[in-house]
N, C-alpha and C positions, 0 to 999 in steps of 0.2 A: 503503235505509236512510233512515230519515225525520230532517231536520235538526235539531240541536239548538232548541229553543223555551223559554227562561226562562219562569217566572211571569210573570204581565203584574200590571202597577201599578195601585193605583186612579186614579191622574190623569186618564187623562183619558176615565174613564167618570162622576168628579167631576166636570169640566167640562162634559160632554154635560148633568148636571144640572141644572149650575148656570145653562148659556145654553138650554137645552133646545133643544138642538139634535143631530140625528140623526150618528151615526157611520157614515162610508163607509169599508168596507173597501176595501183595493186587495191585489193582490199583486203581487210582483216576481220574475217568474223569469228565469232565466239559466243556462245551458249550462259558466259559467264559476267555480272557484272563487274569483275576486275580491271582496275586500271582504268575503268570508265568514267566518265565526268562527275565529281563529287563522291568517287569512292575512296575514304583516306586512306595513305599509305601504309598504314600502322595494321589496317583491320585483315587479318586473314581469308581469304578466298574459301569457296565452300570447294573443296577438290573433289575428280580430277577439271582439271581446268583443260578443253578442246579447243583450238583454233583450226581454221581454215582459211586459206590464201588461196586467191585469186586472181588471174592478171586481169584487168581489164583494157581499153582501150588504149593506143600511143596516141598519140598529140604530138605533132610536127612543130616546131620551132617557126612564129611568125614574126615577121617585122613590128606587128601590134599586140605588144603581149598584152594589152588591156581586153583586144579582144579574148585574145587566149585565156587568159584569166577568166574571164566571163564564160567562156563556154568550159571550161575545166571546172567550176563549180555549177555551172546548171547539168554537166553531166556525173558529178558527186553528191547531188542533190536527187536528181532523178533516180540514179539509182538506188539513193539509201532508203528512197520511200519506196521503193516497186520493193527491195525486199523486206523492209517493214508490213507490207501487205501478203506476200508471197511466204512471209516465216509459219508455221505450224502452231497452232494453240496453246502447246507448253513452253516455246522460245520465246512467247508472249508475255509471260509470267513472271515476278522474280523468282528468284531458287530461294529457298529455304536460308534462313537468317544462320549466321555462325554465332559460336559463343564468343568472338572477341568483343 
């Protein structure tokens, strides 16, 4: 199942314009439901909790950041499904419920 991903903003593909400066992607994955969309802040993490980082792609600062925008999420999108399909059977799963 590939993770929920809003719309993305124009800000700050505006801002890339405005200082014309290049946009680094990163990603953040994790094994862990924490922090993730409708996890409250209250409820305890099942530990240890693993991240990994990522760089992906830079993106050049264009005069059209509409385009920009546009293609900075069909390439945040893209990717989030290839690894939604490429994750291993048990990252598929949830982990095991906590007592909070």
């Amino acid at each position: 199942m590939t993770p929920p991903l809003n719309p993305f903003r124009p800000g700050v593909t505006l801002i890339a314009k405005l200082a014309q400066a290049p946009i680094q992607t990163v990603f953040i994955d994790t094994d862990s439901p924490y922090l993730s969309k409708g996890w409250p802040l209250w409820r305890v993490p099942p530990l240890p909790i693993v991240f990994t980082l990522r760089l992906g792609k830079r993106f050049a600062a264009t005069q059209d950041s509409d385009v920009l925008q546009a293609d900075l999420e069909h390439y945040f999108r893209q990717n989030m499904e290839q690894r939604a399909t490429d994750a291993s059977p048990e990252c598929q799963t949830p982990r095991a419920p906590t007592l909070s």
